[in-house]
N, C-alpha and C positions, 0 to 999 in steps of 0.2 A: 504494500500500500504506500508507505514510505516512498517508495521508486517512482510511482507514479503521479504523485503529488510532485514531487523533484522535478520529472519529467515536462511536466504541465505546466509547473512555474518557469521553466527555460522559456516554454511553448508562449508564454501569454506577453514576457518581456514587457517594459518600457509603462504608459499610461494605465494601462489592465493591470500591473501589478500594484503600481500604487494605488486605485482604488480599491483590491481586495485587502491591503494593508489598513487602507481608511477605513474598510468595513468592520473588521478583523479586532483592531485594537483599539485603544482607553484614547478616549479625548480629552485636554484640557483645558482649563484655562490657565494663564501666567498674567499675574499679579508681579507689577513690578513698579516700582518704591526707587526713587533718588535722594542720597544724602548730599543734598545741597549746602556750599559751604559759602562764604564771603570773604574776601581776601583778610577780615579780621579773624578767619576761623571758626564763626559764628554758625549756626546751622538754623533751617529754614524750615519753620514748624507751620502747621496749619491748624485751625481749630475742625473738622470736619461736620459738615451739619446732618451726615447720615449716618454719621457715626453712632456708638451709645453713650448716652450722657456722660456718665465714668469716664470717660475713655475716648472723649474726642481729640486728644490734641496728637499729632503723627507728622511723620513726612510725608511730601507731597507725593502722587502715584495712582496707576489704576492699573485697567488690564490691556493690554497687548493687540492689537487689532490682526488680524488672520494675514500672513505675511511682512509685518512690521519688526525692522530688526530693535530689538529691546532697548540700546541708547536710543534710538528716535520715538520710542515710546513714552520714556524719561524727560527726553526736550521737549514733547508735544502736551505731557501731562503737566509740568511746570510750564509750559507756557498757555494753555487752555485757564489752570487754574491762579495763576497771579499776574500772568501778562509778563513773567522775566524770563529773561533765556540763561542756557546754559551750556555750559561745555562737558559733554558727560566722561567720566572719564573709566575707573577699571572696575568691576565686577568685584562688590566685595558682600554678595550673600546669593546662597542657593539652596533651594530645598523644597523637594519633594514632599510627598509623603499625607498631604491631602487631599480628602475625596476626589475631587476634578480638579486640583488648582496647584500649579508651581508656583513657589515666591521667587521673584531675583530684584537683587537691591545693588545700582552702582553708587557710584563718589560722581559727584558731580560739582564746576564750579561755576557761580556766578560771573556772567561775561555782560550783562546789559538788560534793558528793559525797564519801566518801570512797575512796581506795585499798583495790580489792579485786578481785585480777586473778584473769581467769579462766586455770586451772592448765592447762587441757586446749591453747589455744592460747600462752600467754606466761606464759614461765621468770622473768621477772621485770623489771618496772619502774622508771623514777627522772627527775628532773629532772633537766637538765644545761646549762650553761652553753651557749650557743651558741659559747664559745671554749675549751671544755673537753670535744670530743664523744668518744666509747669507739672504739676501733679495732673494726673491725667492724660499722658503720655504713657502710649500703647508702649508695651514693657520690649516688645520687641524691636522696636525703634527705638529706645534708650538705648538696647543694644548695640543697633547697629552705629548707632553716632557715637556711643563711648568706646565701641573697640573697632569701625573701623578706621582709615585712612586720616590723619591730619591735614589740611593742607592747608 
């Protein structure tokens, strides 16, 4: 049976194989998260208005649009949601391991734009020390701003 599976998948090559791939296996989503810094080393919190009460305040991010390479997800997320751009820069989180959803989180730095948050998802923004973070700051974003990258 083996052989003939093997055989068939030679046989089907190219477009036919990737859609029995598409059919076959787990879809996700990727969630992905930029640690925005400002040349004072400050990082760039947002207050999230769909967040939960507890637990609104995070770095800016969402999910990945179908073909979207994950820095231009980062630059399009900060710039959708504050109106600043960014320079994304190395990969410093990955991880698997929920229902449908990957997280990746890069460094990213402040290059231009000004502050102009959009109302409908974030109650409001600000810099903030990496030693002075707001209570209510999702624990895994503490994380990632206290152990990744300085810049």
């Amino acid at each position: 049976m083996k052989r003939i599976i093997a055989g068939l998948w030679r046989i089907i090559r190219g477009p036919l194989q990737w859609r029995v791939m598409w059919l076959t296996n787990s879809k996700y989503m990727v969630g992905v998260t930029g640690v925005v810094r400002d040349s004072e080393g400050r990082v760039l919190l947002l207050r999230h208005r769909l967040w939960p009460e507890d637990r609104q305040w995070g770095l800016p991010g969402g999910y990945a649009k179908a073909g979207e390479d994950f820095r231009d997800t980062v630059s399009r997320e900060v710039r959708e949601e504050t109106g600043l751009e960014v320079q994304v820069g190395e990969l410093v989180h990955l991880k698997s391991g929920f229902k449908l959803r990957v997280e990746v989180a890069y460094a990213a730095t402040l290059v231009g734009g000004s502050m102009k948050i959009d109302a409908f998802e974030v109650l409001e923004a600000k810099w903030a020390s990496p030693n002075d973070l707001p209570p209510g700051l999702q624990e895994a974003h503490r994380l990632l701003i206290q152990d990744g990258p300085r810049r």
